[in-house]
C-alpha positions as CSV (number, residue, x, y, z in Angstrom):
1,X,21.7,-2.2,-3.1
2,X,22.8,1.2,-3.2
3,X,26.9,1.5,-1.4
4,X,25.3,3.4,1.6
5,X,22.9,0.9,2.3
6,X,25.4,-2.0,2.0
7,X,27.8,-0.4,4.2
8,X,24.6,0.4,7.2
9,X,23.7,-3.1,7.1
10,X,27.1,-4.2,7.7
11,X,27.5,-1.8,10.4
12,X,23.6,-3.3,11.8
13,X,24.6,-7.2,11.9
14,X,27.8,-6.5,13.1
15,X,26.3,-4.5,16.0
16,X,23.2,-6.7,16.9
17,X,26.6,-9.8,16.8
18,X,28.1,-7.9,19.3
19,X,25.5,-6.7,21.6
20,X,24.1,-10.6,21.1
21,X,27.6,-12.3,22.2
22,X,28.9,-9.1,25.6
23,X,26.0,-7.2,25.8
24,X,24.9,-3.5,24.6
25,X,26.4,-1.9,27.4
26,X,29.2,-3.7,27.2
27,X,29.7,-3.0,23.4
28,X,31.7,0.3,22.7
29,X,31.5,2.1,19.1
30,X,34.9,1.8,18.4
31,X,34.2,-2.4,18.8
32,X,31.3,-2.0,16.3
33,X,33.5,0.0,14.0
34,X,36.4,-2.2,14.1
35,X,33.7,-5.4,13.7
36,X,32.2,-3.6,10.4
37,X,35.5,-2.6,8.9
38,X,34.6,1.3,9.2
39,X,36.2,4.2,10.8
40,X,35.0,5.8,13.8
41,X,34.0,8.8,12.1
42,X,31.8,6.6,9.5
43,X,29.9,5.0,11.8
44,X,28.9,8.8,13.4
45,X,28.1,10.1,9.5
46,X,25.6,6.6,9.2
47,X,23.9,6.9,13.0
48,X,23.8,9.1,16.3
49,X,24.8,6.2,18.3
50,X,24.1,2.6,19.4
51,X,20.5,3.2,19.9
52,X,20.0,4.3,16.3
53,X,22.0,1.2,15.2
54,X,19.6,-1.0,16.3
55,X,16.6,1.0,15.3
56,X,17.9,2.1,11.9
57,X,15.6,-0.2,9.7
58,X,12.6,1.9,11.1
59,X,14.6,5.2,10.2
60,X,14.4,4.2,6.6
61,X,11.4,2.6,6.5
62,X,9.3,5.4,8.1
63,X,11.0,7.7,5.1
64,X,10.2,5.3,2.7
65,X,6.1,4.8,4.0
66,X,5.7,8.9,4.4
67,X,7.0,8.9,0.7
68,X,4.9,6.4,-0.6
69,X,1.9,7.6,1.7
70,X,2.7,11.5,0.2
71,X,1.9,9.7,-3.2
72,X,-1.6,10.4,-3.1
73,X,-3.8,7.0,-3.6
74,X,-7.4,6.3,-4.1
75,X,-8.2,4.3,-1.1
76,X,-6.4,5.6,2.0
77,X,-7.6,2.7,4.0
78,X,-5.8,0.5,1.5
79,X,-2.5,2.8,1.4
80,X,-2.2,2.1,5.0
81,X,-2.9,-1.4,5.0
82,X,-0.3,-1.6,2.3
83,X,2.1,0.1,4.4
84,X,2.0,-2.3,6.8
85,X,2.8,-5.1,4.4
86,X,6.0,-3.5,3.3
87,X,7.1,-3.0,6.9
88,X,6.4,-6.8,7.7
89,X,8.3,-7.7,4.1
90,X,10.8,-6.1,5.0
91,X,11.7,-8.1,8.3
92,X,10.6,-11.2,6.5
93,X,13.0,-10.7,3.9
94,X,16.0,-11.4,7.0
95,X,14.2,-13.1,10.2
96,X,17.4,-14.4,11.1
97,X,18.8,-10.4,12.1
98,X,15.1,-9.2,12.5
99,X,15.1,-12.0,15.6
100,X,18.6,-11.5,16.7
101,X,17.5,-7.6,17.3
102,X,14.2,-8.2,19.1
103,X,16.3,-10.5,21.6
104,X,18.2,-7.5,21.9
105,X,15.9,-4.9,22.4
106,X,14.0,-7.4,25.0
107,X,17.1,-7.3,27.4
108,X,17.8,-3.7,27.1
109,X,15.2,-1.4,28.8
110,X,16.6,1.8,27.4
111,X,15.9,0.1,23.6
112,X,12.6,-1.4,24.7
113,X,11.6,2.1,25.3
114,X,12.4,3.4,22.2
115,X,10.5,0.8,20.5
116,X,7.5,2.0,22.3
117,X,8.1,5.2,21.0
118,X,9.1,3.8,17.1
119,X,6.0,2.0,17.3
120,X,3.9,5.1,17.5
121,X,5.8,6.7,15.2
122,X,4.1,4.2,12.5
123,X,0.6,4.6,14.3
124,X,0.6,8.8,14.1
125,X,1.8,8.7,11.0
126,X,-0.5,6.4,9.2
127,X,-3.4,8.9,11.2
128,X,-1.8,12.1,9.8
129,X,-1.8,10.6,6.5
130,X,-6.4,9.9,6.8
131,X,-7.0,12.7,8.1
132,X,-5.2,14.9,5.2
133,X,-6.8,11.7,2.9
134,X,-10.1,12.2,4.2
135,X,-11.5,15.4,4.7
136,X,-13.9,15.5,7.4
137,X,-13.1,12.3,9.0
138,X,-13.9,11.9,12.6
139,X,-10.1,11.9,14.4
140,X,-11.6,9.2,16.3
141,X,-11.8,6.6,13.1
142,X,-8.1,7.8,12.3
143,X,-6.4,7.0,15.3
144,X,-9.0,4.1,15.9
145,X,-7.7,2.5,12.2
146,X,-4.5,3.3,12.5
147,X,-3.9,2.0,15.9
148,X,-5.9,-1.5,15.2
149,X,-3.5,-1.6,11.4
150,X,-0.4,-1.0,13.9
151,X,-1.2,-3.5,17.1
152,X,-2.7,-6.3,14.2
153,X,1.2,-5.9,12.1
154,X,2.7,-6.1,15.3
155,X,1.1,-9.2,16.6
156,X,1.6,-10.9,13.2
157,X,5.5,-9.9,12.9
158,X,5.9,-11.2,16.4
159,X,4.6,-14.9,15.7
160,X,7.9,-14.3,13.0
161,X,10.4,-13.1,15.5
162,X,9.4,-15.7,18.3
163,X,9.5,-18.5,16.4
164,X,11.6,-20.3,14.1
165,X,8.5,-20.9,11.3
166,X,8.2,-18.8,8.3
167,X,5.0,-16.6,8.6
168,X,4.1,-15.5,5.4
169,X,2.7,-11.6,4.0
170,X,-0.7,-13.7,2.9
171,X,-0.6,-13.7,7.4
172,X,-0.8,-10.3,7.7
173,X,-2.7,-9.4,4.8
174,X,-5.4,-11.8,5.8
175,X,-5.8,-10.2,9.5
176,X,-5.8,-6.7,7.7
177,X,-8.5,-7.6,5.3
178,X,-10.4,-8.7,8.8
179,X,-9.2,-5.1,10.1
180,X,-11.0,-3.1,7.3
181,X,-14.0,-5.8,7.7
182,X,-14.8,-5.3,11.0
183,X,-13.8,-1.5,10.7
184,X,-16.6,-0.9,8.6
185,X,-14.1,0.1,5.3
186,X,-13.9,-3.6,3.1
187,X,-11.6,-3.7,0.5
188,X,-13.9,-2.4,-3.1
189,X,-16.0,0.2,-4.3
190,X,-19.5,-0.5,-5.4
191,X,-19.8,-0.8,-9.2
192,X,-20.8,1.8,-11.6
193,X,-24.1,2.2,-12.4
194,X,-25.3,2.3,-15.9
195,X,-27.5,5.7,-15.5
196,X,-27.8,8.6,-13.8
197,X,-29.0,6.5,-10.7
198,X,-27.1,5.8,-7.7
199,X,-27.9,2.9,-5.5
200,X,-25.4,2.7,-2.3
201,X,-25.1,0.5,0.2
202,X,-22.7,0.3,3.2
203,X,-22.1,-1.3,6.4
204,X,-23.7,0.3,8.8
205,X,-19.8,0.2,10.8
206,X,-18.3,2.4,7.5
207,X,-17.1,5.9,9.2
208,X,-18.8,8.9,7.2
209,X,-15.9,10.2,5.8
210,X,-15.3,7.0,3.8
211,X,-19.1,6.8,2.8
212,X,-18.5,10.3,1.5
213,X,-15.1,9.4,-0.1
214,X,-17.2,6.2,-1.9
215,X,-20.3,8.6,-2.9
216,X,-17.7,11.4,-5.0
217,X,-16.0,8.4,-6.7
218,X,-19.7,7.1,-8.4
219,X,-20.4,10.4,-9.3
220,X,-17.8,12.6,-10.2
């Protein structure tokens, strides 16, 4: 792990310990400095204030998705879904601090708003991202598919942080595949055909834009 991102997650569990044990209000900088063995001035260079410390996973993550969505991949459906996954891994990886923060951010109303507001962060970006993927697509099937991809990850990751079970990626990537199923836009592409002659057939569900996108890939 790179030193920067050693020292921010220091600074993040020694936080969410100290909002967890007097309360966010009742939790100064200065206390979170002096918990994380940082100066004053670091913790200001690492995040605006004790807001961002709490949301500072999704800071990084939301670089790292636009990154990997800027890429450029041959099914956009998929890129999102995958997306997702890596968001949910990436809690999984610590539910232990990825449930101490959602206590948090339940008993604060100032944070529970700006977890509204993170959350369709993810949601307009994964629609930015189809509708510069797929030319033509109706905005409708972009926010539609990326708002069904967001609420279905959210749903899943909260069976993690409410519980004290494991709930593994295979949970979330199973209600995705469902998502793309009932979306009209499975997981596949239909299989080459040995002439000149194209046979296609898709789900009656499958937005245009993706029936297009399907079409160019058999015959270019």
């Amino acid at each position: 792990m790179h030193e920067s991102a050693e020292l921010r997650t220091g600074v993040v569990a020694a936080a969410l310990e100290l909002f967890a044990s007097q309360g966010f209000d009742q939790t100064s900088v200065e206390q979170i400095a002096k918990a994380a063995g940082v100066s004053r001035s670091t913790f200001f260079r690492q995040f605006g204030g004790k807001e961002d410390v709490v949301f500072a996973d999704h800071e990084v993550l939301l670089e790292q998705l636009r990154a990997f969505l800027s890429e450029g991949h041959d099914d956009p459906w998929g890129a999102v879904c995958a997306a997702s996954e890596s968001v949910f891994a990436h809690f999984a990886h610590d539910p232990e601090l990825a449930r101490r923060r959602y206590q948090i951010v339940r008993q604060v109303p100032v944070l529970r708003e700006r977890e509204i507001i993170t959350v369709f962060r993810y949601e307009r970006l994964f629609d930015d991202y189809l509708r510069g993927s797929l030319p033509g697509i109706d905005p409708l099937d972009a926010v539609g598919f990326s708002a069904l991809v967001t609420a279905v990850h959210n749903h899943v990751l909260r069976q993690l942080l409410r519980g004290k079970k494991k709930v593994p990626l295979s949970t979330l990537q199973t209600a995705l595949a469902d998502v793309r199923r009932r979306y009209g836009v499975p997981s596949g592409t239909a299989t080459e055909a040995p002439d000149d002659v194209v046979v296609a057939v898709f789900p009656r569900s499958m937005p245009i834009a993706e029936v297009t996108r399907r079409l160019r890939t058999q015959l270019d």
